[in-house]
MARBA-3410 file (N, C-alpha, C, O; in Angstrom, 1 decimal):
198
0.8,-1.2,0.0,0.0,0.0,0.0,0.9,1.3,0.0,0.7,2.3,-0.6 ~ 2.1,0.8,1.1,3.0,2.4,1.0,3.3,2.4,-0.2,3.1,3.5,-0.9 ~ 3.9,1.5,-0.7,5.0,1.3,-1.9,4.4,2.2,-3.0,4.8,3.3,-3.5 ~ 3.0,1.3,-3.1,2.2,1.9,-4.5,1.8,3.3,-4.4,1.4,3.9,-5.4 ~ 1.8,3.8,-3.3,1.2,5.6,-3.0,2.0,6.0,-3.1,1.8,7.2,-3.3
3.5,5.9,-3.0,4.4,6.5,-3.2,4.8,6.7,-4.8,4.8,7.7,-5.5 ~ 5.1,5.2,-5.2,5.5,5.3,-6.7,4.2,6.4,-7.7,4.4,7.0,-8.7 ~ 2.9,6.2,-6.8,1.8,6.7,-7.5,1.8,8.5,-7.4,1.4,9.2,-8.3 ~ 2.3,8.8,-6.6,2.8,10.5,-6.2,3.7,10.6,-7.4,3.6,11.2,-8.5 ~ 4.9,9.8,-6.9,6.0,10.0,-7.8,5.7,9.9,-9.4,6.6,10.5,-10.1
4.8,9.3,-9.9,4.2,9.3,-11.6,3.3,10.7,-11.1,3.7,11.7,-11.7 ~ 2.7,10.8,-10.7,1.9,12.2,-10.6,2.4,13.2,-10.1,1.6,14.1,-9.8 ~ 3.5,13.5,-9.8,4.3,14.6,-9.6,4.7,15.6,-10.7,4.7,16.8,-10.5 ~ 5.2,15.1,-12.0,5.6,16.4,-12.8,4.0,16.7,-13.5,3.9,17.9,-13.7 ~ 3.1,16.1,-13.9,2.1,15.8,-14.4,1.3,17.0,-13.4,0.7,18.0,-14.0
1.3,17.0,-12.3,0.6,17.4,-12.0,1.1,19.3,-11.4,0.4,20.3,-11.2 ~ 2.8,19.1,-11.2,3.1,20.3,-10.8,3.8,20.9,-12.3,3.2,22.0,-12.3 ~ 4.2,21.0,-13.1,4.7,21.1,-14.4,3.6,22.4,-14.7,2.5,22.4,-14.1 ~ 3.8,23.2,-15.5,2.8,24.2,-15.9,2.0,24.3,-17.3,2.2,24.9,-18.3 ~ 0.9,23.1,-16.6,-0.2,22.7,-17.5,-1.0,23.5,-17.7,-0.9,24.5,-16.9
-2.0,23.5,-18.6,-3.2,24.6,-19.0,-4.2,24.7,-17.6,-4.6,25.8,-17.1 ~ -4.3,23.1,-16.8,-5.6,23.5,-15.3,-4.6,24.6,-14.6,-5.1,25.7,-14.4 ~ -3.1,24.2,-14.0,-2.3,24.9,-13.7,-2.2,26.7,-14.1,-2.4,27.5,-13.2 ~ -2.1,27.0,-15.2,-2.0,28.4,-15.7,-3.5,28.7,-15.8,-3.6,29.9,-15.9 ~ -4.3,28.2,-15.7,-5.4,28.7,-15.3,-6.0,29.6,-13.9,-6.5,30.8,-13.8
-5.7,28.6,-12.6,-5.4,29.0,-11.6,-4.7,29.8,-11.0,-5.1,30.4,-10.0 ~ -2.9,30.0,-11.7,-2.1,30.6,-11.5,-2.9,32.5,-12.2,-2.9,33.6,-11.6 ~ -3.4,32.2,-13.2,-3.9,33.6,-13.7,-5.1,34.1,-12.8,-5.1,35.3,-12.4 ~ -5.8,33.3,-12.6,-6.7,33.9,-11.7,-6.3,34.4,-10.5,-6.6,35.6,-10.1 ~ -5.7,33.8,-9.8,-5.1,33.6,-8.3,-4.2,35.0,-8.6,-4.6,35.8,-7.7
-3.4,35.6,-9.4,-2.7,36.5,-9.7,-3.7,37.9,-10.4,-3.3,39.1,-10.4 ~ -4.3,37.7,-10.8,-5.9,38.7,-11.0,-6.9,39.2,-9.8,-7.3,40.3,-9.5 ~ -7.3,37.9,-9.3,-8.2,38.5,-8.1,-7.8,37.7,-7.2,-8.9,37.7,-6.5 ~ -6.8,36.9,-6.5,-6.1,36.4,-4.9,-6.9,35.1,-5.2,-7.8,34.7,-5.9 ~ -6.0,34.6,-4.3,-6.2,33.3,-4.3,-7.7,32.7,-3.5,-8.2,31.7,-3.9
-8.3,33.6,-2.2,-9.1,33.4,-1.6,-10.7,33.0,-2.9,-11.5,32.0,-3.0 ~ -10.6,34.3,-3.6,-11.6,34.2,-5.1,-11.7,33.3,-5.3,-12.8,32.9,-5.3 ~ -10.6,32.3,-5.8,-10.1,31.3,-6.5,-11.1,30.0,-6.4,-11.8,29.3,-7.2 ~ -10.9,30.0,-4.6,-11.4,28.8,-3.9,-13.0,28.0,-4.5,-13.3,26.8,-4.1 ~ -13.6,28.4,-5.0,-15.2,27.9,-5.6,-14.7,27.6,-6.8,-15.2,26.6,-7.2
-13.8,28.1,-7.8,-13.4,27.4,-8.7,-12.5,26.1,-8.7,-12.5,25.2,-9.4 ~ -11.9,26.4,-7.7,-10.8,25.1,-7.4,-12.1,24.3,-6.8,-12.8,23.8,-7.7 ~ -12.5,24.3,-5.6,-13.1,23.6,-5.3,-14.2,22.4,-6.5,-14.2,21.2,-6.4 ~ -15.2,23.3,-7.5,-15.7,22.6,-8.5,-15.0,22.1,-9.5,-15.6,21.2,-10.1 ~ -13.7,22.4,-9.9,-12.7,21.3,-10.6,-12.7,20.3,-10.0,-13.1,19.3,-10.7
-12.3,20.2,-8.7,-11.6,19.1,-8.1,-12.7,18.3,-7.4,-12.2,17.3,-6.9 ~ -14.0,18.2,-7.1,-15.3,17.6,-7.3,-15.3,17.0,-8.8,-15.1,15.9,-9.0 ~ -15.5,17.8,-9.6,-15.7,17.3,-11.0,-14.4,16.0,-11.2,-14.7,14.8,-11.6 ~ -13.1,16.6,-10.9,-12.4,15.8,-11.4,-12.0,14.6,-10.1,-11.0,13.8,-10.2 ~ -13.0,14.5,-8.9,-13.3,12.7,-8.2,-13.9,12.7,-9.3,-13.2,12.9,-10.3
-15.1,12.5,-9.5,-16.0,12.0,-9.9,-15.7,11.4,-11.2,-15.7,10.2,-11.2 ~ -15.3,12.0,-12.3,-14.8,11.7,-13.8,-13.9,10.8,-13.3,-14.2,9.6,-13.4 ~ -12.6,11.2,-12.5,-11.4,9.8,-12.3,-12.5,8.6,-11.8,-12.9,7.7,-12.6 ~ -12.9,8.6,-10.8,-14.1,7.7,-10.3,-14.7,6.8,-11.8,-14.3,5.7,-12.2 ~ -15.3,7.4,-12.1,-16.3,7.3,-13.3,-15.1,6.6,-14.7,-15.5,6.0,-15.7
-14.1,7.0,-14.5,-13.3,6.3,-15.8,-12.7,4.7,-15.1,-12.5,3.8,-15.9 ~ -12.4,4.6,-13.9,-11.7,4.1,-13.4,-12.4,3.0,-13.1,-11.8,2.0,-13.0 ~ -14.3,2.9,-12.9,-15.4,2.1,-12.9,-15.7,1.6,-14.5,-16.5,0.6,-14.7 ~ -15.1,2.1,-15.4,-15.2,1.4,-16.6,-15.6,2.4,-17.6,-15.7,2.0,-18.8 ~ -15.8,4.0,-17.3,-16.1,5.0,-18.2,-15.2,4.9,-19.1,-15.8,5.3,-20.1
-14.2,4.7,-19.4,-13.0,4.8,-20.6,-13.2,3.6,-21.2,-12.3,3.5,-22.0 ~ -14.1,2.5,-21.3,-14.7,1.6,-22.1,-15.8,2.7,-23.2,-16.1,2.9,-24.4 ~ -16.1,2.9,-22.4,-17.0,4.1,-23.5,-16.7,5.0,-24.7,-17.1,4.9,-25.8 ~ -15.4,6.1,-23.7,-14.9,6.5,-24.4,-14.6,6.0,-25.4,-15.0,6.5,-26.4 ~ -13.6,4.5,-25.3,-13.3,3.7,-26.6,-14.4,3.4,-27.8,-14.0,3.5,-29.0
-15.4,3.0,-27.6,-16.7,3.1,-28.5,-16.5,4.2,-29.1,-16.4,4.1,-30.4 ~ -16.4,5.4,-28.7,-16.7,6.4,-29.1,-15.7,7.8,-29.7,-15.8,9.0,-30.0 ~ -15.0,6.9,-29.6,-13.6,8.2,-30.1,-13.6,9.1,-30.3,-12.6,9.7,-29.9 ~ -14.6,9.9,-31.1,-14.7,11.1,-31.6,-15.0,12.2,-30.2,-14.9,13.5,-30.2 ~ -15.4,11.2,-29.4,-15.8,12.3,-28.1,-14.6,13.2,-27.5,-14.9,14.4,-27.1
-13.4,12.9,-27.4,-12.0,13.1,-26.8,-12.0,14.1,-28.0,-11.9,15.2,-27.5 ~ -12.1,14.2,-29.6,-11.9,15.3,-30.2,-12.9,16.4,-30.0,-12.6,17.4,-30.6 ~ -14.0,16.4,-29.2,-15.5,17.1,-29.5,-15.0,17.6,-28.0,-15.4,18.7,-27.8 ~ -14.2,16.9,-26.7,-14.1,17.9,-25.5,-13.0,19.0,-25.8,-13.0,20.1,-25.3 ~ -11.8,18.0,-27.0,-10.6,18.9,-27.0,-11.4,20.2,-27.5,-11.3,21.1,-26.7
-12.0,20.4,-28.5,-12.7,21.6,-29.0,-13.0,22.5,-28.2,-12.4,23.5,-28.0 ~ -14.3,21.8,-27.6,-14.9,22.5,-26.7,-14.2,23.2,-25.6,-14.0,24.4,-25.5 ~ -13.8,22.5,-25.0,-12.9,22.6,-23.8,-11.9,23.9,-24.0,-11.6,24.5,-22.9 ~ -11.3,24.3,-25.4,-10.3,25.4,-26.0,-11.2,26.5,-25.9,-11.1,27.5,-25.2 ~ -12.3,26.2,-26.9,-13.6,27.4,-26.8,-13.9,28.2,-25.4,-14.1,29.4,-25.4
-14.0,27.5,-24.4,-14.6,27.4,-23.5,-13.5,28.1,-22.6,-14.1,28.5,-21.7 ~ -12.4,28.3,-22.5,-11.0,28.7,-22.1,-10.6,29.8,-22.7,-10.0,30.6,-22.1 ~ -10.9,30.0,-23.9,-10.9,31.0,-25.0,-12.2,32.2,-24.7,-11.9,33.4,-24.6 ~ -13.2,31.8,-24.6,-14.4,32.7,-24.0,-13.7,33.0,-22.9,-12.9,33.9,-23.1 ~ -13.6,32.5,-21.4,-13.2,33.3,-20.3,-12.2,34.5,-20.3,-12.2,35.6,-19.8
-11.1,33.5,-21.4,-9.9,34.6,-21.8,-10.4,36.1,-22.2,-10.1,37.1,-21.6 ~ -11.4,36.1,-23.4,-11.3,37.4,-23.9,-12.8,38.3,-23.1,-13.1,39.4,-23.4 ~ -13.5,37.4,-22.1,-14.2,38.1,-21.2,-13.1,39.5,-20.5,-13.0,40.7,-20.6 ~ -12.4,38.6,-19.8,-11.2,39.4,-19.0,-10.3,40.0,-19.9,-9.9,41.1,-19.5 ~ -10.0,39.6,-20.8,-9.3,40.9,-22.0,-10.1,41.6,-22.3,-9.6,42.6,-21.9
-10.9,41.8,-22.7,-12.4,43.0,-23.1,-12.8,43.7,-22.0,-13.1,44.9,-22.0 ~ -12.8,42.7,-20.6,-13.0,43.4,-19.6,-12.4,44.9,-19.2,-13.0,45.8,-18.8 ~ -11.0,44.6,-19.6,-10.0,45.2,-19.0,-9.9,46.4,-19.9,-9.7,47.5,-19.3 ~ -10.0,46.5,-21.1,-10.2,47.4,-22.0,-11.4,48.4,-22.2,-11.4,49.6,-22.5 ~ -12.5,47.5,-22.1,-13.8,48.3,-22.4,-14.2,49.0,-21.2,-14.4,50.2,-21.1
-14.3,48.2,-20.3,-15.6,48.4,-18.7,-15.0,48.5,-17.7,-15.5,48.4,-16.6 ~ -13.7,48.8,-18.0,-12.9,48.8,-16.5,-12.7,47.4,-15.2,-13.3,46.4,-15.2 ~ -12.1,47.8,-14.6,-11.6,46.7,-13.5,-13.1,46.4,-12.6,-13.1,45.1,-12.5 ~ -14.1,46.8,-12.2,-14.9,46.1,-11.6,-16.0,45.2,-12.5,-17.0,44.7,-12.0 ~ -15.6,45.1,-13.8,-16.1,44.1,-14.9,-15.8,42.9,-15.2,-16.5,42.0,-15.8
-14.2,42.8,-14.3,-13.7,41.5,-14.2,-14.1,41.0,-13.5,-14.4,41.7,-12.6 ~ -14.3,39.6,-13.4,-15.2,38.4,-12.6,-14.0,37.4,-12.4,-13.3,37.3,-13.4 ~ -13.8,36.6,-11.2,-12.9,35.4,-11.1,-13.7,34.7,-11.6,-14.8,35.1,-12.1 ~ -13.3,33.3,-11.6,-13.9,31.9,-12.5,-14.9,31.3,-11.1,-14.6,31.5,-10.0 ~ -15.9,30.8,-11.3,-16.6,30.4,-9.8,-17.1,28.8,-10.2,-16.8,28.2,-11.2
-17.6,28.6,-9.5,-17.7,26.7,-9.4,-17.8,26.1,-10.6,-17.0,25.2,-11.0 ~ -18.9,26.7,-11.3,-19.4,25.9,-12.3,-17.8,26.3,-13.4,-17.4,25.5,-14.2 ~ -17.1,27.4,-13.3,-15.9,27.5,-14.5,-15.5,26.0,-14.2,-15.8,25.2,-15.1 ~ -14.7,25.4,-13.0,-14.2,25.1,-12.2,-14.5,23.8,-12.7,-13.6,23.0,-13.0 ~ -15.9,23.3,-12.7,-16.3,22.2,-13.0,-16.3,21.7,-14.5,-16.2,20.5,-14.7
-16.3,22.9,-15.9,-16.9,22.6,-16.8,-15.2,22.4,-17.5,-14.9,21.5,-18.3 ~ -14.5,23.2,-17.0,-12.9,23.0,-17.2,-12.7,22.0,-17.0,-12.1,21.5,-17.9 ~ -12.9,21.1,-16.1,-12.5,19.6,-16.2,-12.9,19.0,-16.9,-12.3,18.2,-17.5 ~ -14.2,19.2,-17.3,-15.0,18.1,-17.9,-14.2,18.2,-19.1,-13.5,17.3,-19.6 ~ -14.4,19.7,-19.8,-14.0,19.7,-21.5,-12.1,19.8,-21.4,-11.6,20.4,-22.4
-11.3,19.4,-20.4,-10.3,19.1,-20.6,-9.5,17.7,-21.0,-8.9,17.0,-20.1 ~ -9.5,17.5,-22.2,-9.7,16.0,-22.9,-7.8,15.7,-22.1,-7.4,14.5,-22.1 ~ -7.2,16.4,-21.9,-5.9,15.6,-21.6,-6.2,15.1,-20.3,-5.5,14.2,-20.0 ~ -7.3,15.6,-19.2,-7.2,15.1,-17.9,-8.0,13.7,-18.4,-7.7,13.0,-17.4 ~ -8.8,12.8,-19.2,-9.1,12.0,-19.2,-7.9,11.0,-19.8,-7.7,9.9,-19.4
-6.9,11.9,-21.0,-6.1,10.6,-21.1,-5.0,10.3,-19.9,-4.6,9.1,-19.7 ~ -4.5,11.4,-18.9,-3.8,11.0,-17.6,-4.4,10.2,-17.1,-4.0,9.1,-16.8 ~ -5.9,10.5,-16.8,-6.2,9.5,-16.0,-6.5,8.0,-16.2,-6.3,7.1,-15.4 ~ -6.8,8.0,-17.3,-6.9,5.9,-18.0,-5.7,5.8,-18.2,-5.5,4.6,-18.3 ~ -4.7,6.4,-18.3,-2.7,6.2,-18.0,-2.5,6.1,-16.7,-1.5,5.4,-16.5
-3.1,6.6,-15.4,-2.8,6.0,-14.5,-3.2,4.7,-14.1,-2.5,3.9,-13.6 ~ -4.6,4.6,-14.2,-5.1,3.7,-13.9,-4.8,2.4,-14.3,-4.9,1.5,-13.5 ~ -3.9,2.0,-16.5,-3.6,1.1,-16.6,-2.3,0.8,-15.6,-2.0,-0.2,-15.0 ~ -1.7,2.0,-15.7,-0.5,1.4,-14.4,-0.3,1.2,-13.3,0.7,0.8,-12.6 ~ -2.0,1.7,-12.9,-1.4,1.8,-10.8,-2.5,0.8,-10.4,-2.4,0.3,-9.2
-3.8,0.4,-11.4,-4.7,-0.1,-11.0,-4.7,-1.4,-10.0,-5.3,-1.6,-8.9 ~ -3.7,-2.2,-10.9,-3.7,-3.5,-10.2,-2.0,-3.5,-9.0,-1.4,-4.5,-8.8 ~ -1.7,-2.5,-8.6,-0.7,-2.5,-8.0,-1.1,-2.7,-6.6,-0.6,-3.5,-5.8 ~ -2.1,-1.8,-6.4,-3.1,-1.9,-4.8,-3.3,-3.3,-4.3,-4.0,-4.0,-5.1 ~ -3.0,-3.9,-3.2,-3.4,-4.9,-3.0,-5.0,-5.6,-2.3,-5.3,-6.5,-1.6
-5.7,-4.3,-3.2,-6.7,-4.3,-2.7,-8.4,-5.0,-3.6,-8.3,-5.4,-4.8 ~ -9.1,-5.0,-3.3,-10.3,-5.1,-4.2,-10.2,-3.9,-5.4,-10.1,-2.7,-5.0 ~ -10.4,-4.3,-7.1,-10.4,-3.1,-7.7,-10.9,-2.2,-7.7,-10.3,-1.1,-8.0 ~ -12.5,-2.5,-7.0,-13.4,-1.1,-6.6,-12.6,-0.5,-5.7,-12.2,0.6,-6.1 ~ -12.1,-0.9,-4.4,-11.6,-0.1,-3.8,-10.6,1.0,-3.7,-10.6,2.0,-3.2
-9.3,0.0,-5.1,-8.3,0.1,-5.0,-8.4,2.1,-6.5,-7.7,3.1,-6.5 ~ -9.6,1.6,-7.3,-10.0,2.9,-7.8,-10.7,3.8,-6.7,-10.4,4.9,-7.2 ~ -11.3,4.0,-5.6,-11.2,4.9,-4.9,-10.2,5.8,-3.8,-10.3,6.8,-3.2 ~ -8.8,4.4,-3.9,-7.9,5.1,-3.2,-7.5,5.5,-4.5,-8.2,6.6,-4.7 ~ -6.9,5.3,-5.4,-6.7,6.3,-6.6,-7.1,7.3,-6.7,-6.5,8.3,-6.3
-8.1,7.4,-7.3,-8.9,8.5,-7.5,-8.3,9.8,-6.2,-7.7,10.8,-6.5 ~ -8.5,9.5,-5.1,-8.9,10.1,-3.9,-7.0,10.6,-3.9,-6.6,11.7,-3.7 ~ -6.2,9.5,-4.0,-4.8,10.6,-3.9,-4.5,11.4,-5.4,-3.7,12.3,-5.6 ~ -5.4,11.0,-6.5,-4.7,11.7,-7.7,-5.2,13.3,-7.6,-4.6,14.4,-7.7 ~ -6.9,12.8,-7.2,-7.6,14.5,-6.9,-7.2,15.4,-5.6,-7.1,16.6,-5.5
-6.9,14.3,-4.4,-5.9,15.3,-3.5,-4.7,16.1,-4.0,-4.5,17.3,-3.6 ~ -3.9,15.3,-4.9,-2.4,15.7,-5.2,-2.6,16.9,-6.8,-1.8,17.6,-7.4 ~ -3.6,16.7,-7.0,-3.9,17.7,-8.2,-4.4,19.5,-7.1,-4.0,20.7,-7.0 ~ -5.5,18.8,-6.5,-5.8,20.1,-4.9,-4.4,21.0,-4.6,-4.2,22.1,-4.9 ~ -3.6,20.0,-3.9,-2.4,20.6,-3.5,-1.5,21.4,-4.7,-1.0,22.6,-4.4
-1.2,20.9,-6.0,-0.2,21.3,-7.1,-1.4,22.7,-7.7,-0.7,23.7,-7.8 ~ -3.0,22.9,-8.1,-3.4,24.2,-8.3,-3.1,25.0,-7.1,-2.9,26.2,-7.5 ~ -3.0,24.8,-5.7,-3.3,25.3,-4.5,-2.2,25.9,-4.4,-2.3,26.9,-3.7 ~ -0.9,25.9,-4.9,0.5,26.1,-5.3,0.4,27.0,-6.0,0.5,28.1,-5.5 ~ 0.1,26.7,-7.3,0.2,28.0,-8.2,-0.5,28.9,-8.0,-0.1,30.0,-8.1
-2.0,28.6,-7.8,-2.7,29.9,-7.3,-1.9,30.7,-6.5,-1.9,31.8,-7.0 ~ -1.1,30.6,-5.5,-0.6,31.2,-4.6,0.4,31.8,-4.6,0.7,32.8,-3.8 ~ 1.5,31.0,-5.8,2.3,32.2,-6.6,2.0,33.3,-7.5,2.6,34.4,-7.5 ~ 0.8,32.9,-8.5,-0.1,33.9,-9.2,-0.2,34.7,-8.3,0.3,35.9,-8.5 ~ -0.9,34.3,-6.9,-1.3,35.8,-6.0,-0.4,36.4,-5.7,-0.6,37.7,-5.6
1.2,35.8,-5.2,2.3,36.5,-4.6,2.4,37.5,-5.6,2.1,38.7,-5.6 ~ 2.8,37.0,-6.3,3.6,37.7,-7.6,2.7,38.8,-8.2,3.3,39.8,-8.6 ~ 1.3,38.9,-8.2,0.7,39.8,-9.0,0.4,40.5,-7.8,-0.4,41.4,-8.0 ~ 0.8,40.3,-6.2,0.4,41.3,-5.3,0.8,42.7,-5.1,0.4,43.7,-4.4 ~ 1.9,42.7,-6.1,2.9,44.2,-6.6,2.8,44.8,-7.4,3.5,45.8,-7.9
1.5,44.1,-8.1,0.6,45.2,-8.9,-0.9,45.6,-9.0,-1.5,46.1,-9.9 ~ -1.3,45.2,-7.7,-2.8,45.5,-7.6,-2.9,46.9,-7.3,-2.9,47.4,-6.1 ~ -2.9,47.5,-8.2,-3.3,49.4,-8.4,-4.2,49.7,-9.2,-4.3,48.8,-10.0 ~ -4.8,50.3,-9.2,-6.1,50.5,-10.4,-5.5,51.1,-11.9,-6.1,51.2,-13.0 ~ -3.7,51.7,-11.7,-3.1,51.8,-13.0,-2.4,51.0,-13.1,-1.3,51.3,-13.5
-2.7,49.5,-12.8,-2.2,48.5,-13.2,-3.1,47.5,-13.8,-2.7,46.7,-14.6 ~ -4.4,47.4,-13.3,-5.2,46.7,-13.2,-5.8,46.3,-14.8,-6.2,45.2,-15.1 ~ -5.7,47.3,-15.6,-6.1,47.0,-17.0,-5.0,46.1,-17.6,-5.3,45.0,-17.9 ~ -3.8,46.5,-17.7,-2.6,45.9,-18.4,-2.5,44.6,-17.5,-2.0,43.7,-18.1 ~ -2.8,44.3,-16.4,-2.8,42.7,-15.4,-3.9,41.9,-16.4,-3.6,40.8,-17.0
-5.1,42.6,-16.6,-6.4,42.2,-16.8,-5.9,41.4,-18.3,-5.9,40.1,-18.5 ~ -5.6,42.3,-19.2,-4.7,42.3,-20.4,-4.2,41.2,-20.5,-4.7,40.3,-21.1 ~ -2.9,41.1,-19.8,-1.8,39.8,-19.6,-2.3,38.8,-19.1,-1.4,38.0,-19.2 ~ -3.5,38.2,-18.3,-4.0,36.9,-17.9,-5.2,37.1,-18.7,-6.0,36.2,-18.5 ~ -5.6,37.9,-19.5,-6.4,37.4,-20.2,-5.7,36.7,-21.9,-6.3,36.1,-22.8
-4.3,37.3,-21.9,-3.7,36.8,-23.1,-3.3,35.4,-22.2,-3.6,34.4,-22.8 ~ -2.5,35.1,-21.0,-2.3,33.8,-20.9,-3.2,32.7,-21.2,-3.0,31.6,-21.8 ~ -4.6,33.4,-20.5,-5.6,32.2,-20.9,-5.7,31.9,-22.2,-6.0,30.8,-22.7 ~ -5.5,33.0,-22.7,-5.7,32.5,-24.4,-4.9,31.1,-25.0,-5.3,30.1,-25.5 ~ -3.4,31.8,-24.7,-2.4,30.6,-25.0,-2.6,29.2,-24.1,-2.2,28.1,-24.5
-3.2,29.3,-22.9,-3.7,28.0,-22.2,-4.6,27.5,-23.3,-4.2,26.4,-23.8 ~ -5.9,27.9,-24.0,-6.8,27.4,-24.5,-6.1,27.3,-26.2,-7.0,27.0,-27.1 ~ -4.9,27.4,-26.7,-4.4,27.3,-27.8,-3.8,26.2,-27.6,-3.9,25.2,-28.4 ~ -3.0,26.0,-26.3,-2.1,24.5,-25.8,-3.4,23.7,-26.1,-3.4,23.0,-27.2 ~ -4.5,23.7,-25.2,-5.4,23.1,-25.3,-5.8,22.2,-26.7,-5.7,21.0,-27.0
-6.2,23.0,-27.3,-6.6,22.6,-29.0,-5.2,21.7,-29.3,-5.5,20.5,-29.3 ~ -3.8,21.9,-29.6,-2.6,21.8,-29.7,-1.8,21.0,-29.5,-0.6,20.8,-29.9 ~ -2.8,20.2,-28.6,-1.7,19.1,-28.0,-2.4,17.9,-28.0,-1.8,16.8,-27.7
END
C-alpha cells in the first residue's frame, strides 16, 4: 500500500506540478483577483475531477473507446470554452474597467475539467498502471486512486494559485489593473491554444 502511493505520487508529480493549462489557469486567476476568489473554482474542478477519475476508473474509458470522436468534441470545446473566459477578462479590462472582471466560480471550475480531454487521457494512463498494483479489491483500489490523484492535483493548483497571487500582489493598483487584466487574459488565451494543440 505504501509502496504503491508512493510510486503513485511520484508518476503524478511532474504531471501534475509542471505548468499545464488546469495549472496556468489557476495561476492567472489567483494573480488577478487572490487566491481566496479562486477557492469555488478550485473547489468545482476538483469535485468534478473525483467523480470523472471515479467514473473512468469504474469502466467509463470503455465508453470513451466506442466512441472516439468524443476526446476530439471535449478537445474543441474545452479550447472554446478557455478561449471565451480569456477574452471576457481581456475585453474586460479594456472596455468596462476593473470592476467588470469576474474570477472563475464553481461551475468555470467544473466545466474545465470536464471539457479538458488531456485530464481523461492521464487518467486511464494511470489507472492502466497503478490499477492493479493496490493490494486491494479493484473497486476499492479505484477509490484510493482516484482520492490521492484528486488530492495531489488540490495541493499542485493550490500552489500556483498562490504564486499567481504572490507575484501579482505588486501590482494590484487601479493603473495597473487594465494591463494585469490584459496579460491573464492573453495567458488564458495561449492555455486554450495549448489546449486545441496538443
Amino acid at each position: 500500500m505504501i509502496q504503491s502511493t508512493i510510486a503513485l505520487i511520484i508518476f503524478l508529480f511532474p504531471l501534475a506540478y509542471s505548468p499545464g493549462p488546469g495549472n496556468m489557469f489557476f495561476a492567472a486567476n489567483g494573480a488577478r483577483f487572490g487566491f481566496r476568489s479562486t477557492i469555488p473554482a478550485t473547489i468545482g474542478y476538483h469535485i468534478a475531477t473525483w467523480i470523472v477519475t471515479a467514473a473512468i476508473g469504474f469502466g467509463f474509458i470503455a465508453a470513451l473507446d466506442k466512441f472516439p470522436d468524443v476526446i476530439f468534441v471535449l478537445k474543441i470545446a474545452g479550447s472554446l470554452y478557455v478561449l471565451w473566459i480569456a477574452w471576457k477578462l481581456f475585453r474586460a479590462s479594456v472596455l468596462e474597467g476593473d470592476s467588470a472582471a469576474k474570477t472563475a466560480t464553481f461551475i468555470d471550475g467544473v466545466v474545465l475539467l470536464i471539457l479538458n480531454p488531456k485530464a481523461y487521457v492521464i487518467i486511464a494512463l494511470m489507472f492502466t498502471q497503478f490499477l492493479n498494483r493496490f493490494e486491494f479489491g479493484t473497486q476499492l483500489a479505484v477509490v484510493i486512486i482516484t482520492t490521492i490523484f484528486t488530492f495531489n492535483n488540490f495541493v499542485a493548483f493550490s500552489v500556483w494559485t498562490l504564486i499567481g497571487d504572490k507575484i501579482a500582489g505588486y501590482f494590484r493598483t487601479p493603473e495597473s489593473a487594465q494591463k494585469l487584466n490584459m496579460l491573464f487574459g492573453g495567458i488564458l488565451a495561449a492555455v486554450a491554444v495549448w489546449m486545441l494543440l496538443s
